[in-house]
C-alpha positions in Angstrom: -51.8 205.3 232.9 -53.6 206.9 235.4 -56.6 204.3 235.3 -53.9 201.5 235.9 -51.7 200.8 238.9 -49.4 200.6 236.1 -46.4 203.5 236.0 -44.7 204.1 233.0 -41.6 202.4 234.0 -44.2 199.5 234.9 -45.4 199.2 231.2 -42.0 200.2 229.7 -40.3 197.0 231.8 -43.5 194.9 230.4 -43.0 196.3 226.6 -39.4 195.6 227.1 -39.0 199.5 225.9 -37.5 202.4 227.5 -39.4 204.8 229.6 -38.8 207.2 226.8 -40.4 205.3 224.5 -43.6 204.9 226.5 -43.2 208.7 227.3 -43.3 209.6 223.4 -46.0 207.4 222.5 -48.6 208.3 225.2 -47.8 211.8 224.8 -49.0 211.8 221.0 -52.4 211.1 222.9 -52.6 214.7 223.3 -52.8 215.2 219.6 -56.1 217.3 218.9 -58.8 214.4 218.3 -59.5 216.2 214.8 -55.8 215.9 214.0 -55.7 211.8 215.0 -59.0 211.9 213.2 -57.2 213.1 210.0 -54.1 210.8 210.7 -56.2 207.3 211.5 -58.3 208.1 207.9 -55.3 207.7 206.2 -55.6 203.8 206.7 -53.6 200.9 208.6 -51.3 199.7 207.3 -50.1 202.5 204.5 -47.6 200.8 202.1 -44.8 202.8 204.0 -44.1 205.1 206.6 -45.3 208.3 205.1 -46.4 209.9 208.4 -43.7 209.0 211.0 -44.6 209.3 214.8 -41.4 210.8 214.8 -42.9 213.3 212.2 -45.9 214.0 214.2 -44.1 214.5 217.9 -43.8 218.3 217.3 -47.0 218.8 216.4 -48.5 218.2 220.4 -46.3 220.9 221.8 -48.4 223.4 218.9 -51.6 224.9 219.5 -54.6 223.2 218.5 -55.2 225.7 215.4 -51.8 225.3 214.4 -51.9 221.4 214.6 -54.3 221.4 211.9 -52.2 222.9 209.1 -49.0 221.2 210.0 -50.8 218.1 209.7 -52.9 218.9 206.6 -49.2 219.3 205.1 -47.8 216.4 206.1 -50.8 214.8 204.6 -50.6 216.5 201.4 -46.2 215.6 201.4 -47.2 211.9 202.1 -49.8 211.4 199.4 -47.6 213.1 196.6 -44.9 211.0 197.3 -47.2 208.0 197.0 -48.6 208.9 194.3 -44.8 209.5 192.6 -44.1 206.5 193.6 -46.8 204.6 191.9 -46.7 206.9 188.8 -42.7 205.6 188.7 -43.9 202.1 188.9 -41.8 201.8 191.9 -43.5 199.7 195.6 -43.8 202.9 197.8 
């Protein structure tokens, strides 16, 4: 935002989203790069929302070293419940 003449209200009105919104996604850019890292190698698209941006809000108001193994768990959560999906035969 700050590169752009744009304000958040600007690109919210242009999204057709709320200021919120744009608020909660830019501020997952402060996400340790390691941690987006970890999060972006998990692929595009997954076959479901295993890792929710909703999930992953808390995480930016942690310290970088505690980033790490909230989102190692969340990881960990997301795999073993796609891998129980597939074991059950089940679309996950």
């Amino acid at each position: 935002m700050q590169e752009s003449s744009l304000t958040q209200a600007d690109l919210a009105r242009k999204l057709r989203v709320s200021r919120a919104r744009v608020t909660q996604v830019l501020h997952l850019l402060d996400l340790d790069p390691k941690v987006a890292a970890t999060i972006i190698a998990l692929g595009d698209p997954l076959p479901r929302r295993v890792i929710t941006e909703r999930a992953l809000r808390p995480l930016v108001d942690l310290p970088v070293d505690q980033q790490k193994p909230k989102v190692a768990q969340l990881v960990r959560r997301a795999k073993e419940q796609l891998r129980s999906a597939a074991q059950k035969g089940r679309k996950p």
